[in-house]
Residue, then its C-alpha position, 0 to 999 in steps of 0.5 A: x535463819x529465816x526458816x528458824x523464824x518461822x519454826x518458832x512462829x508456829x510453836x509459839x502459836x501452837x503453844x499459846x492457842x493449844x494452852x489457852x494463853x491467847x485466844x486464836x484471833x488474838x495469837x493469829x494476829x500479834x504472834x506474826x506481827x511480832x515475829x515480823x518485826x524481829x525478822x526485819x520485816x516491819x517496813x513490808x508488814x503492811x503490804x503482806x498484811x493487805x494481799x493476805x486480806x485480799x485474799x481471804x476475804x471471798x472467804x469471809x464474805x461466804x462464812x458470813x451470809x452461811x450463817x446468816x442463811x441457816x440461822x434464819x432458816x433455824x428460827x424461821x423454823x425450816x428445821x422443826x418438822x424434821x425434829x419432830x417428824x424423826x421423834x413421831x418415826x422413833x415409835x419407842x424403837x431403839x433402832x428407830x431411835x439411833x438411825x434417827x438420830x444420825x439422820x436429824x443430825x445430818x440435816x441439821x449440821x447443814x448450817x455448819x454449826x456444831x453447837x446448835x446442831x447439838x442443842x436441835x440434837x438433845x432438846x428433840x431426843x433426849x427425853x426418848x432415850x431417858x424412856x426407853x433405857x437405851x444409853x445417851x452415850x449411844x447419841x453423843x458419840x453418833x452425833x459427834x461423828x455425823x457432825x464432824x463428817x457434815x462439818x466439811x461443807x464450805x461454810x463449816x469451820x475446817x473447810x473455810x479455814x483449809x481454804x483461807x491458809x491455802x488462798x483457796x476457792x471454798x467451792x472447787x475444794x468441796x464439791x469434789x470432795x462430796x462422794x467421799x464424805x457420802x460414803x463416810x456418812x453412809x458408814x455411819x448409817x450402817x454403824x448406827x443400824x448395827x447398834x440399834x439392833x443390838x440395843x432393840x435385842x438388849x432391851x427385849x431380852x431385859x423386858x422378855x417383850x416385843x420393843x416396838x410397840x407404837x405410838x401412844x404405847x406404853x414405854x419401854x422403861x430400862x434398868x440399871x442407875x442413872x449414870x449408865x444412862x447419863x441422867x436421871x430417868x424422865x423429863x425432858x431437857x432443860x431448854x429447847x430450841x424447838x420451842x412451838x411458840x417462840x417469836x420467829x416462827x414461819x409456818x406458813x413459809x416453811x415450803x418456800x424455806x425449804x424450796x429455798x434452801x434446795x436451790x440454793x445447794x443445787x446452785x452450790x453444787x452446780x456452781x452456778x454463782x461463786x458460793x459467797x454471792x450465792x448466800x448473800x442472795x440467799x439471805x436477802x431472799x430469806x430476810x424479804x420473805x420471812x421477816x418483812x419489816x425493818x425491825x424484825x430483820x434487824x432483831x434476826x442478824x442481831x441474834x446471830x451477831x456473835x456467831x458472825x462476828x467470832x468466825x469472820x474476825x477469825x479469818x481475817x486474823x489468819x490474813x496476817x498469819x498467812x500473809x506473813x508466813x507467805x511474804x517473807x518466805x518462812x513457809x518456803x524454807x521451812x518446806x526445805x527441810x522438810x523436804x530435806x528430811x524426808x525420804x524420796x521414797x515417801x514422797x509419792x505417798x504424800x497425799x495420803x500421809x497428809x491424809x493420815x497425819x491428819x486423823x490425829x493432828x485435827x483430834x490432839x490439836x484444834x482446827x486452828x492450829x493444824x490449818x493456819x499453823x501446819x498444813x501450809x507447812x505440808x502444803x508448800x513441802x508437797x508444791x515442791x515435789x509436785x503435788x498441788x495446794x488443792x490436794x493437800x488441802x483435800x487430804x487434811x480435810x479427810x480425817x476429820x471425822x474424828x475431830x468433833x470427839x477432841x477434848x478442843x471442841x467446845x460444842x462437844x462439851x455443850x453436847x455431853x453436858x446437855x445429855x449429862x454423859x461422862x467424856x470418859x465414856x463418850x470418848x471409850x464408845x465413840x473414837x473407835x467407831x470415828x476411826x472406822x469412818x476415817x479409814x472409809x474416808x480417805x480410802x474413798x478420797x483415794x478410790x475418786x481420786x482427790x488425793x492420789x499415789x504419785 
């Protein structure tokens, strides 16, 4: 019975965040409440509420300083010179260009963001690509996968949520993991060269000229209407992030940013402190130095305060899901039958299916849902044939590459929407060459060792 109740718990959150009949937060926290009570449970609700909180809230305390961290860096202008430096390398070269383009988008998805990685993205180079005729298609579909492979660092969305469904330290889930997202990043790399030979070849054998041709050249301009290059020809986009003149700029600060910024990802990496207090130093650090007076600090968490409070609110919301599914048993009996149903055969393989079911639940179904709604489902299946939370953990982070290409993930449709590309052909370009860095992905996981055949 109790399993039957936690079954129809997870549907109807399921339905209701997949449907947009609630918002995540809002279904995190009432769906489990009420399926609480009509359990019998109302008098333990508080106290399964509590201990998620607790458990959670190192979680919580990291998401917050992270983006308080990369965002000041952002406005302080950490990120400008790279922007600019990679628009200076692109010389009217495609292959300069789309190499580039993965390498700006890597950097920049540091601060776990998708949504501003993008803007960065588009704002920098889109009016290159409109120059030189090489399609827009080309940068959505190679910034979507950079982002999505980058979006796994403790402070990105999937991470910090694989690790407060499954009680989790952010730190130790990571940093293990490292050699396996390098080799997803570096297959991108090698796919973006690819393409960028065949664009250079594409585009000289239309102009019956050399490509490069310098900086301060004349541009290469391609053929073919506007909706094979997503837009219109010319001008540059109609905002931008990197404005030169914009308020909270630090150029003189910038060696001090980015020597910073080093530090603070060695100490990660090392371990050195746990990753939340790290990035509360770091903020403070940040904040002192950067904007020393008290209305200018308060201007700059004011102007990330949304960001803060929607991603904290969501963790703390999945305090009541997780508490509830924990303490009254539902995962574990739910668990049970999974087990049941499942051949022994299987169950040797199971990181590694956790892995590949993980490719198509993290694109058909939002972060949300497949972390706070499925994965403690699989991962108490595994603890009950042996195989530890962390590894599970680890395996349903592998397919993400191809999560930020899912029709669920409102960045991509700020990215596709700011480069005017069609999702049709975003999506025909990108999903193969995504399954590609998912296959590299987790057979890398499986040659380190972070998921392994029992």
């Amino acid at each position: 019975m109790i399993a039957l109740l936690g079954l129809c718990m997870v549907t109807v959150f399921l339905y209701l965040v997949m449907s947009k009949r609630l918002s995540p937060m809002v279904s995190l926290i009432v769906v489990p409440a009420v399926f609480a009570v009509l359990g019998g449970f109302a008098p333990d609700l508080g106290d399964m509420i509590t201990e998620g909180i607790t458990d959670v809230a190192p979680t919580a305390a990291m998401l917050l300083f992270a983006i308080l961290y990369f965002g000041i860096m952002i406005d302080a202008g950490l990120f400008d010179p790279i922007a600019r430096g990679v628009v200076r390398l692109t010389r009217n070269d495609p292959l300069r260009l789309i190499m580039g383009t993965v390498a700006l988008v890597a950097l920049v998805s540091l601060d776990g963001d998708g949504t501003t990685t993008f803007m960065i993205t588009v704002s920098a180079l889109l009016p290159i690509y409109r120059k030189l005729g090489v399609s827009p298609v080309l940068m959505t579909g190679l910034a979507c996968m950079t982002n999505a492979v980058l979006n796994v660092v403790p402070w990105g969305g999937p991470a910090a949520r694989a690790a407060s469904a499954l009680r989790l330290d952010p730190q130790e889930l990571f940093v293990p993991m490292i050699p396996a997202l390098a080799a997803g990043l570096a297959t991108v790399f090698v796919i973006a060269y690819a393409l960028g030979l065949r664009e250079r070849s594409r585009l000289r054998a239309r102009t019956g000229a050399p490509v490069l041709v310098g900086a301060g050249g004349p541009a290469v301009t391609g053929g073919g209407d506007d909706s094979d290059r997503g837009g219109s020809a010319g001008g540059p986009a109609d905002f931008d992030v990197l404005a030169p003149d914009r308020e909270s700029l630090r150029p003189k600060l910038i060696w001090f940013n980015g020597a910073l910024t080093m530090a603070l990802l060695t100490a990660l990496i090392i371990g050195v402190l746990p990753i939340a207090v790290l990035f509360m130093i770091g903020t403070g650090l940040a904040l002192i130095v950067n904007y020393p007076r008290l209305e200018q600090q308060r201007a700059r968490i004011a102007s990330h305060a949304d960001s803060v409070v929607a991603v904290v609110a969501m963790v703390f919301a999945a305090a009541v899901f997780t508490g509830v599914l924990s303490g009254t048993g539902m995962i574990e009996q739910m668990a049970q039958y999974l087990l049941a149903a499942m051949p022994d055969a299987l169950f040797p393989f199971f990181s590694v299916i956790v892995a590949v079911l993980s490719v198509p639940f993290t694109f058909f179904m939002s972060n949300d849902a497949f972390y706070f709604g499925v994965m403690p489902i699989l991962a108490e299946a595994g603890a009950q044939h042996g195989i530890g939370a962390m590894e599970i953990a680890r395996a349903s982070l592998l397919g993400q590459p191809i999560h930020m290409l899912s029709p669920l993930v409102p960045a991509m449709y700020v990215l596709i929407g700011l480069a005017k590309v069609d999702l049709g052909d975003h999506h025909r370009f990108a999903i193969k060459w995504a399954l590609v860095v998912c296959a590299v992905v987790i057979a890398s996981g499986l040659g380190i060792g972070i998921i392994a055949i029992h």
